[in-house]
C-alpha positions in Angstrom: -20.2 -9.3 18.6 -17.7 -9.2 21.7 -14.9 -10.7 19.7 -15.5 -9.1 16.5 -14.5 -5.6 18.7 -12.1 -6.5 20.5 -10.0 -7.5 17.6 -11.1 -4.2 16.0 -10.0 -2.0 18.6 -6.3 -4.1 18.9 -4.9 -3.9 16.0 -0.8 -3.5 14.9 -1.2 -0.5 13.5 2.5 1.0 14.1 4.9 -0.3 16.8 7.7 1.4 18.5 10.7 -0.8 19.8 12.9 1.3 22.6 16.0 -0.3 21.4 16.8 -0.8 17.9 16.8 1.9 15.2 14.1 1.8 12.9 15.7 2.2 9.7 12.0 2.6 7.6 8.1 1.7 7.8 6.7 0.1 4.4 3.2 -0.5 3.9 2.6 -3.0 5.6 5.8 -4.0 7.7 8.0 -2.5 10.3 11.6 -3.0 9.7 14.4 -2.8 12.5 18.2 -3.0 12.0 19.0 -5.6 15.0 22.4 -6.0 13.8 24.4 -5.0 10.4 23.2 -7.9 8.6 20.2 -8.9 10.3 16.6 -7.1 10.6 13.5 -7.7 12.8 10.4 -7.3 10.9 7.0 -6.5 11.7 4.3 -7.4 9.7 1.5 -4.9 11.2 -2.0 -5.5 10.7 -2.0 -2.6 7.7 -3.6 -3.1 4.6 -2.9 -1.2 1.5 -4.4 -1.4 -2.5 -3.4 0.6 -5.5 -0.4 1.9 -3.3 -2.3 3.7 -0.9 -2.4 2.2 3.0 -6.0 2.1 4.2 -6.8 4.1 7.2 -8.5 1.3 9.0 -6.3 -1.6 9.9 -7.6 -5.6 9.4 -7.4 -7.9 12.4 -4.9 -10.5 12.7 -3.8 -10.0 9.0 -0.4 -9.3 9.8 -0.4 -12.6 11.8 -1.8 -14.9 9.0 0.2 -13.0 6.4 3.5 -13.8 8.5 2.9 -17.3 9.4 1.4 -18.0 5.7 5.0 -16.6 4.2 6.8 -18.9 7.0 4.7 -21.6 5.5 5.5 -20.7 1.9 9.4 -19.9 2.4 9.5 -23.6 4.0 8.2 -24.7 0.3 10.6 -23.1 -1.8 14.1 -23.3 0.3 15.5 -26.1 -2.4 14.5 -23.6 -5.3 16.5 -20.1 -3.9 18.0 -19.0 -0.3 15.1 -17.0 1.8 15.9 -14.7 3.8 14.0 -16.0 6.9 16.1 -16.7 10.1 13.6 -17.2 12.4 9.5 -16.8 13.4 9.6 -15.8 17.4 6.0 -14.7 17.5 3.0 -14.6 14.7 3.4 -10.8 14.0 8.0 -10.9 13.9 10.2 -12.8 11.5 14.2 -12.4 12.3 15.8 -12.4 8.3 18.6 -11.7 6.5 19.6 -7.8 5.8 19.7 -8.1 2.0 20.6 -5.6 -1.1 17.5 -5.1 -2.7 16.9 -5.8 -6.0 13.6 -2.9 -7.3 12.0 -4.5 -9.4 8.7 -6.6 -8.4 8.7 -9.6 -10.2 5.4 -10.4 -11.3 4.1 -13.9 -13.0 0.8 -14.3 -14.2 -1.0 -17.5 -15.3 -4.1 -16.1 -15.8 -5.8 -13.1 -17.8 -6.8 -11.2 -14.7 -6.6 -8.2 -12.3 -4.4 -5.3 -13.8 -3.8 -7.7 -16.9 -7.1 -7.8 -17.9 -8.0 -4.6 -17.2 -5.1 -3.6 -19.9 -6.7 -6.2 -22.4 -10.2 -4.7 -21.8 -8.5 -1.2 -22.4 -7.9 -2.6 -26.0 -4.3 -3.2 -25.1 -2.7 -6.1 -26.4 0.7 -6.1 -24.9 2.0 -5.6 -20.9 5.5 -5.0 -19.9 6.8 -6.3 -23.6 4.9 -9.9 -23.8 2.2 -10.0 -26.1 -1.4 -11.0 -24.8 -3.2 -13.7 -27.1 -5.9 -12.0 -29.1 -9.8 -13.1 -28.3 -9.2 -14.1 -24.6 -11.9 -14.4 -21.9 -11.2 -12.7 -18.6 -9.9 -15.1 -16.1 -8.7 -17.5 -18.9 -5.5 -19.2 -18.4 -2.6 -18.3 -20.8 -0.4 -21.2 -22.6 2.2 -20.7 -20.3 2.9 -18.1 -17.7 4.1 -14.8 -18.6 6.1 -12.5 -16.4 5.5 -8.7 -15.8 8.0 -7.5 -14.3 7.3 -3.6 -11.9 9.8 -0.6 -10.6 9.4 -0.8 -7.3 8.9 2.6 -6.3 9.7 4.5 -2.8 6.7 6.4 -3.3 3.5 6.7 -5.3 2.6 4.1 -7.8 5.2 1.6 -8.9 5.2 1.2 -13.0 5.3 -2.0 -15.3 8.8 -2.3 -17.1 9.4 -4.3 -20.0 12.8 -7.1 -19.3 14.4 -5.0 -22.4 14.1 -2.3 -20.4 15.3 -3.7 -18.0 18.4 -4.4 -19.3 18.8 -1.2 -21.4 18.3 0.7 -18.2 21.2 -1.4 -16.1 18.6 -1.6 -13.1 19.9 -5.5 -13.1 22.7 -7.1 -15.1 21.6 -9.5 -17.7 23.4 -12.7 -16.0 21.1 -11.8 -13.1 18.1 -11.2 -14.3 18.6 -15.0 -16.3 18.6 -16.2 -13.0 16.0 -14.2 -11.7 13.4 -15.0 -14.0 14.1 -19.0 -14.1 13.9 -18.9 -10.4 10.6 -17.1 -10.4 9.3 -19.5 -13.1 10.1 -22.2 -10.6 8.8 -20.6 -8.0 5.4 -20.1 -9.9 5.8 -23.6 -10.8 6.3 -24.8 -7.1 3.5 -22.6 -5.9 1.3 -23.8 -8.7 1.7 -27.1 -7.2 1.4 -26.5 -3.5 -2.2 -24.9 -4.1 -3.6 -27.4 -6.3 -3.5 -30.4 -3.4 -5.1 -28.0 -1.8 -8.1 -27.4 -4.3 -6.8 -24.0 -5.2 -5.0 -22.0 -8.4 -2.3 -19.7 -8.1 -3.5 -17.3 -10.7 -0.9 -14.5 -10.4 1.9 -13.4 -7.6 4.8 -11.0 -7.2 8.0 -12.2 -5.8 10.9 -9.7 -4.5 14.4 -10.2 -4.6 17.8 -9.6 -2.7 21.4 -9.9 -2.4 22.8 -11.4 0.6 26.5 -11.5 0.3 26.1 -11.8 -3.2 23.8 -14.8 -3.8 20.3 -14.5 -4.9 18.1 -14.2 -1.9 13.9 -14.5 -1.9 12.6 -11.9 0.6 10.0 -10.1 1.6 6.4 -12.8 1.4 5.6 -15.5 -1.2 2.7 -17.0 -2.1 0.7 -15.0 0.1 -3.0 -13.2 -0.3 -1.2 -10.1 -0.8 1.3 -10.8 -2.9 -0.6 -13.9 -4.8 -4.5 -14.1 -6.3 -5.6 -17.6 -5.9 -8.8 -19.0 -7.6 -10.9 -21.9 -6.2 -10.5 -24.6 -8.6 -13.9 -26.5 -8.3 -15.9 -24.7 -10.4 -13.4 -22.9 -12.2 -14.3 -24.0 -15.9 -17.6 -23.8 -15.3 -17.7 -19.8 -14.3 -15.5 -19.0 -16.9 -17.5 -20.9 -19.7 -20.4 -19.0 -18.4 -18.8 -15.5 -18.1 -19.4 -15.6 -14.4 -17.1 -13.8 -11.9 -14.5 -16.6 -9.9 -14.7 -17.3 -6.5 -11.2 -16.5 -5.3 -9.1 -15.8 -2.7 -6.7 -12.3 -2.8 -7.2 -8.7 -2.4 -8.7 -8.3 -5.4 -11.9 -7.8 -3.8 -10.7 -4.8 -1.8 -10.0 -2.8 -4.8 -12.9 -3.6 -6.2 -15.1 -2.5 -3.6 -12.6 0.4 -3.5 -14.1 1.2 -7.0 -16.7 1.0 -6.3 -16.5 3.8 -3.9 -15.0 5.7 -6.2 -11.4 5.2 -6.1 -8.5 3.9 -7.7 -6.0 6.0 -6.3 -6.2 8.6 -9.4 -5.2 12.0 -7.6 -8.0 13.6 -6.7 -9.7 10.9 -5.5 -10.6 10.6 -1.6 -9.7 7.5 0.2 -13.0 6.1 1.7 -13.3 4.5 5.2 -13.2 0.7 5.8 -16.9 -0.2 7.9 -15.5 -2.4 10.6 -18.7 -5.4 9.2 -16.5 -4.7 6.3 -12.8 -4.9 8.0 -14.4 -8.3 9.8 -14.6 -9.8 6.4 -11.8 -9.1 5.1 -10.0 -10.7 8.1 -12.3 -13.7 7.6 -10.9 -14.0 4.0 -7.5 -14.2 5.1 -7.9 -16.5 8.2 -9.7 -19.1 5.0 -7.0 -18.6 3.1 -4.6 -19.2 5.8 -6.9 -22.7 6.8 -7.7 -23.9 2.8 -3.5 -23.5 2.2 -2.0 -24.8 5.1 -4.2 -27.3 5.8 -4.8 -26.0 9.7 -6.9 -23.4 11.1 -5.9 -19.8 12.0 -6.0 -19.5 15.4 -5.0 -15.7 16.9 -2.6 -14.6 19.7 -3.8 -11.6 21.3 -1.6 -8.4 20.7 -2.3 -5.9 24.0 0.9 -4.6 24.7 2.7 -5.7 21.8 5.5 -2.7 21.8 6.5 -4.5 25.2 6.3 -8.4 23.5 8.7 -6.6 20.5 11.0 -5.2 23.3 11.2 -8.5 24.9 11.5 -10.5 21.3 14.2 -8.4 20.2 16.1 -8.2 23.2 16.1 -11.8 23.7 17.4 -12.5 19.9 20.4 -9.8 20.5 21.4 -11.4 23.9 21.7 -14.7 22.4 23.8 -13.6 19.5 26.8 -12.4 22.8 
């Protein structure tokens, strides 16, 4: 399929503006300083799982993943400031240079992912909340606990307790009030949004900054990387009947990561993504994208691109003079 490899062979792997510094390269985006408080970011076509960044890259993702975010940030701007300034192409958002806050702030509606996987362990508590005993995987909780990670600059990042949290001064207790009742209502706002469209938000991760001292949401929200969503027709009846749900997230790349033998334990040898395999995954996203926002995913071609970023970010800097 012509289409299928062209979009194989173009991919955003890494990009290389002449002009601004690139201060680092995270997993998945590419972050330039354009000014003191203002960074150009790339959202590459990268895909990582269990903090490890695959070798082969997925087509388009970093498009949907930055237009889906664009989509989300619009949804939540009367909850918390975002740091988004502006979306000049698919692939770039313009945002706000912010003080980052490491911890990953995880809320989960739903026993499933690494939380099951803990209860299944015999576990019964994760990051200081105690799981219900006799749950079903996939079975929604009471209400939505939060599970708070370290993000880490490299290797794996680790759950943290909020005690912990506190003991260790990584955020100061007034600030971490008002970061967990914002991501509350963020769940609760996303929650929403994906029920009219016939989906659950099961779990998600939200990240946090400081942007001359007010509580800033950065990074994505509500995206399939950051988020698990569940299709909700159906839903009671798979779980009644122990089946696995039909949902929409990365959860299926780890498992079939697994199932090639990794987890990324040391040791272990990151396998290859087939590119029938890479296709899908892309195809999951662009539904994801569609079932959300109500439209269609439709690609820009990328040839070139380190020449489009030039032109992006010199355009943004002359219109600041």
């Amino acid at each position: 399929m012509a289409e299928m490899q062209e979009a194989l062979e173009n991919c955003i792997e890494s990009t290389h503006a002449s002009t601004p510094i690139r201060p680092y390269r995270g997993k998945v985006r590419d972050v330039y300083r354009l000014q003191e408080d203002i960074l150009g970011i790339v959202v590459t076509d990268r895909i990582s799982a269990f903090d490890h960044i695959m070798k082969q890259p997925i087509p388009f993702k970093g498009q949907i993943l930055n237009r889906l975010s664009e989509f989300s940030f619009d949804k939540v701007r009367d909850i918390v400031p975002v740091h988004i300034i502006d979306v000049p192409h698919p692939n770039v958002t313009i945002a706000r240079n912010c003080d980052l806050i490491p911890i990953e702030v995880v809320v989960r509606g739903y026993l499933t992912g690494h939380a099951w996987r803990t209860y299944k362990s015999g576990k019964r508590e994760l990051c200081g909340v105690t799981l219900p005993p006799g749950m079903k995987e996939h079975e929604k909780f009471n209400e939505p606990i939060l599970t708070p990670a370290t993000k880490a600059t490299e290797g794996h990042d680790e759950d943290i307790a909020e005690e912990e949290i506190l003991e260790r001064g990584i955020v100061e207790p007034e600030l971490w009030s008002q970061i967990r009742n914002t991501a509350f209502r963020l769940f609760e706002r996303g929650t929403r949004v994906a029920a009219e469209q016939g989906l659950i938000l099961v779990d998600t991760k939200y990240e946090f900054g400081l942007y001359k001292g007010e509580l800033t949401l950065i990074d994505e929200v509500h995206t399939s990387d950051s988020s698990r969503y569940f299709y909700a027709d159906g839903y009671e009846r798979r779980l009644e009947e122990g089946k696995p749900q039909k949902q929409l997230s990365k959860e299926f790349l780890r498992e079939w990561l697994m199932e090639h033998g990794f987890q990324g334990l040391e040791g272990q040898t990151l396998p290859d993504l087939p590119d029938s395999f890479r296709w899908s995954i892309y195809q999951r996203y662009a539904e994801l994208f569609s079932t959300l926002t109500g439209s269609p995913f439709t690609p820009v071609p990328v040839s070139d691109f380190d020449t489009t970023l030039d032109g992006i970010f010199k355009a943004y800097l002359e219109n600041q003079k």
